[in-house]
N, C-alpha and C positions, 0 to 999 in steps of 0.2 A: 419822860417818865417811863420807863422801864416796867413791861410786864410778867409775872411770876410764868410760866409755860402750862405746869403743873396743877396753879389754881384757874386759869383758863378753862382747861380740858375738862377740868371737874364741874363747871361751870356750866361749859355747855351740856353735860350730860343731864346735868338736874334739871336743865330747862327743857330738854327733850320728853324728859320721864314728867314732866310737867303737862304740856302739850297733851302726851299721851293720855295720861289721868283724864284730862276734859274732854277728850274725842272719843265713841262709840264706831267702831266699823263693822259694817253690817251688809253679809252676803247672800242677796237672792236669786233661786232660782228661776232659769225662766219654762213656764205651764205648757203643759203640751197642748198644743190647739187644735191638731190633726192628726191621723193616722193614715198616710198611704201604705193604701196595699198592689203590691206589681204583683203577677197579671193584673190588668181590670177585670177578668172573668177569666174563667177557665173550663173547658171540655174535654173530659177524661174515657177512655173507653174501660169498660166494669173492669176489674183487675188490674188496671194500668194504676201507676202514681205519677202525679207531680209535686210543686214546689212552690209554696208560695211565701213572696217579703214583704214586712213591714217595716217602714221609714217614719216613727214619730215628728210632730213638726211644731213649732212656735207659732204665734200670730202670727210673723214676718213671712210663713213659709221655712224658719232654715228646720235644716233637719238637726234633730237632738241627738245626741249618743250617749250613749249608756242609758238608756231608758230603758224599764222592764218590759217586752210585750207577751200578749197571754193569747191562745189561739183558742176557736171552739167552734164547731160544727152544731147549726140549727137541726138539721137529720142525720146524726152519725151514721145511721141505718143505708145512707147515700152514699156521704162520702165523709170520712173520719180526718183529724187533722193533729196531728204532736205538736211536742211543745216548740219544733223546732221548723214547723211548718212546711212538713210533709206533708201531703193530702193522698188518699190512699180512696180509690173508687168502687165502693163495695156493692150493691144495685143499684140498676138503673132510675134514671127520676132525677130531679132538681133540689138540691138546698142552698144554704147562703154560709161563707167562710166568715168569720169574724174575729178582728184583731183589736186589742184592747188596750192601752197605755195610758195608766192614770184617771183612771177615770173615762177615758174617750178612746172610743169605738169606730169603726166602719167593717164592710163590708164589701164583699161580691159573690156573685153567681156563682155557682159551678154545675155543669151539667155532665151528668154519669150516661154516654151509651152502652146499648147491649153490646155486649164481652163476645170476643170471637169463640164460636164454635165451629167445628167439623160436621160438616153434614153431606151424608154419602146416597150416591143417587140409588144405591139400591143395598137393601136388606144380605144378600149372599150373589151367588155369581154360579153361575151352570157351566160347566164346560164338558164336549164329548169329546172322545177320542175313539182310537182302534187299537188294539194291543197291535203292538211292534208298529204300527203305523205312525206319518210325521206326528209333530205338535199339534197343539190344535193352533186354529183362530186366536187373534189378540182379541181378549174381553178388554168393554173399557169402562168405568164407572168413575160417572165425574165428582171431583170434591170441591163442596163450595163452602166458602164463610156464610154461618149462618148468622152472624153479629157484622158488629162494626168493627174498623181498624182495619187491617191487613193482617192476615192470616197466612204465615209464613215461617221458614223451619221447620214445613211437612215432613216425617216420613215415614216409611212401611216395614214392618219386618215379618216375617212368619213364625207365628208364635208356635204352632203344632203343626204337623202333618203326618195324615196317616200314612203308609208302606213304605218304600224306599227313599231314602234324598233325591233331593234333586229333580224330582219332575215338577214342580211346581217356580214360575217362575214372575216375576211381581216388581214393578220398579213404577215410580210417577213421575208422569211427564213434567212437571214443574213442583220445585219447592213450595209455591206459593200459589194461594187458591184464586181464581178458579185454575183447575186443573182435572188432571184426569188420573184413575188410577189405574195400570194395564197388569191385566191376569192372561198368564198361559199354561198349558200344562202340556206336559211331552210324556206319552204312553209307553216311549221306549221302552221302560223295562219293567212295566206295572202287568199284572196277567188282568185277566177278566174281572170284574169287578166297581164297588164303587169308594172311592175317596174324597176322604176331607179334612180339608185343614183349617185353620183361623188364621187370619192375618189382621194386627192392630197397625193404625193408622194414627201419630200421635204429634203433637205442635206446642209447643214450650207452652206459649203463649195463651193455647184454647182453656176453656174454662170445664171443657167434657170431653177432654183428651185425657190417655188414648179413648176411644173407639174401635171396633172390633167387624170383621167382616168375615160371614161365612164362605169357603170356596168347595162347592161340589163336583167331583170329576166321576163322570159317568167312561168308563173304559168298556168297551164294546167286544165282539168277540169279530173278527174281520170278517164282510162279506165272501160269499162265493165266489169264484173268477175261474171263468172257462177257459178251459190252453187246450187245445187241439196242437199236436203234431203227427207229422209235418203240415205246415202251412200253406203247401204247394204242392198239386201232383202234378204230373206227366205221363199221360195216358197216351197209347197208342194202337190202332186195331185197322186190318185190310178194309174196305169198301163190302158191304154186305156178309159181315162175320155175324154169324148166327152167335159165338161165344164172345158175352162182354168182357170188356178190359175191366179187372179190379184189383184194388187194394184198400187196407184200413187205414185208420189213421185214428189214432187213440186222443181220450176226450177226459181229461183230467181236472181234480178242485185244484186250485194254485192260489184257495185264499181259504177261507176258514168257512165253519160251520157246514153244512151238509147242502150238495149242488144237487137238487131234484128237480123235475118236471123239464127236463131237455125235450127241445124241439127241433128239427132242421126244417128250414127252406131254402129252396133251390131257384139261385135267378141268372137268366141268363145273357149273354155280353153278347154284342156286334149283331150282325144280320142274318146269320146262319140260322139252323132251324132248333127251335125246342124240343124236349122232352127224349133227349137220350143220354142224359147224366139221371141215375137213382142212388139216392142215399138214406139208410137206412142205420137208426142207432139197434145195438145190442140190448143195451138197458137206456129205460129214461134217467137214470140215475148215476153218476162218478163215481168211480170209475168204470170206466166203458169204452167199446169200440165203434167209431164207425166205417161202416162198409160202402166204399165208394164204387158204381158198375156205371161203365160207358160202354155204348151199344153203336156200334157201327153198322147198323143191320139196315137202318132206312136213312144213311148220310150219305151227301158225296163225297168225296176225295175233298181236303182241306184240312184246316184247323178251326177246332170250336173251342169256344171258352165259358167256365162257367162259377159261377160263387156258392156253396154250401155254407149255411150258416147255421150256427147251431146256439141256441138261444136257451134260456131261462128265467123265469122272473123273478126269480131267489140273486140273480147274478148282480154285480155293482158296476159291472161294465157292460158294454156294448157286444153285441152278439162276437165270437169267435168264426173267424172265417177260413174256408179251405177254397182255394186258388185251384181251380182244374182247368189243365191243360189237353184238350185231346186232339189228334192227327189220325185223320183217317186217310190211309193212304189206299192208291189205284190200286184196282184188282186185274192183274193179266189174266190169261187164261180160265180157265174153269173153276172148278168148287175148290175152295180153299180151306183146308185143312189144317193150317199151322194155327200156333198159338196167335193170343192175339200180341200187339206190339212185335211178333216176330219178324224181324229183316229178310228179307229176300235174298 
């Protein structure tokens, strides 16, 4: 028996759409049972962000996709959280992150430290100098984190200075705190007087950056300095000359401000005898001469040697000295008449 093709096909179609009629198909989802949150806690320093995910789950544990999750911070005033869960650490203190899918929630920690600051060991900074004299001394003023983290990307620039450029000179021995910040100042071409400048001190990262530091440069007027010349005589006179050997030797300022209350003393070298070098200034005061007399009258034949120094306490150095050399040479015959130092 031979079957039509046609009424077949038709056949089975109606028996399909039959089938279908009786059967209901019916699609559920499956309930979130969980919500993981990665980190399990987190520690943020004030100003810093991070990041945090949630992973909704089934009873089974799997994780779901495409599930809505909803973010919220118990103390925004801590630490605040978007919808895309940023956490962003605004004061110090503790709250708790919470993630939310369906109905179901969890949580974690989060703890907010104190935010880096700059904190400077000292208020300003003194520096002396001398007009026309070197630089001074390296000041140094240490910088420390006054928070948590690491405090780094230090650095310093000069924001004013009074007089010329360039005498003020300022660089930190490390990016990163602790550290030190070194101040110098060079008088070279400043006159008399007092200068100041500001220098800020600034770090991406600090929460009271910049910061500001006063620099005071106290510029001096140079001490006195005593210059005798020449620095050496060569005196010379017969064996019992009634007329002393002399000459000057000029007493000048060679530093700044006014050289007064000069003094000389007189000491003398080797084993020969005392007290026939006299030296006497003009004025106690620069400029001046003094007058140096060696006296052959109670020496013997030989060389004596002797130091004049000529002193002040206005001065910044050390007494100024004159080197005397004297020869008294042998007397032949009778009373001697010549000058003194005069050759035979």
């Amino acid at each position: 028996m031979s079957t039509n093709p046609v009424r077949a096909g038709a056949l089975a179609v109606a028996l399909l759409l039959t089938v279908g009629a009786c059967e209901e198909l019916t699609v559920t989802t499956m309930p979130v049972a969980s919500v993981e949150i990665s980190p399990g806690s987190l520690t943020l320093v004030q100003g810093d962000q991070g990041t945090v995910s949630a992973t909704p789950r089934g009873s089974a544990g799997i994780a779901l996709s495409g599930r809505a999750v909803t973010w919220s911070s118990d103390d925004p005033s801590v630490a605040a959280v978007d919808a895309s869960g940023r956490v962003e650490a605004l004061e110090p203190g503790n709250t708790s992150i919470r993630a939310e899918s369906e109905g179901v929630s969890s949580s974690i920690e989060v703890s907010v430290l104190s935010g880096r600051s700059i904190v400077l060991g000292a208020e300003s900074v003194g520096l002396e100098g001398v007009a026309g004299g070197p630089s001074t001394q390296v000041a140094e003023v240490p910088v420390e984190n006054g928070g948590s983290g690491t405090l780094d990307h230090l650095s310093v620039t000069v924001v004013e200075a009074e007089g010329p450029e360039g005498w003020l000179g300022v660089a930190l021995a490390s990016a990163t705190a602790p550290t030190t910040l070194q101040v110098q100042g060079d008088p070279g071409e400043l006159e008399v007087g007092t200068y100041r400048a500001r220098l800020s001190i600034a770090a991406p990262r600090a929460l009271n950056s910049p910061v500001e530091l006063e620099v005071i440069f106290e510029v001096a007027e140079p001490a006195p300095v005593i210059v005798v010349s020449p620095t050496s005589l060569s005196l010379s006179a017969p064996q019992g000359s009634l007329t002393p050997a002399t000459q000057t030797v000029d007493v000048v300022n060679g530093g700044g401000g006014t050289l007064d209350e000069l003094e000389v003393e007189i000491s003398y070298s080797g084993s020969g005898s005392g007290g026939w070098l006299q030296a006497d200034l003009e004025d106690d005061g620069a400029p001046t001469e003094l007058m140096i007399e060696a006296s052959a009258r109670f020496l013997a034949p030989g060389v004596y040697t002797a130091v004049v120094a000529v002193s002040s306490p206005d001065t910044a150095n050390e007494a100024a000295e004159v080197t005397v050399t004297f020869r008294v040479q042998e007397r032949f015959g009778g009373s001697d008449s010549r000058a003194p130092g005069a050759q035979r």
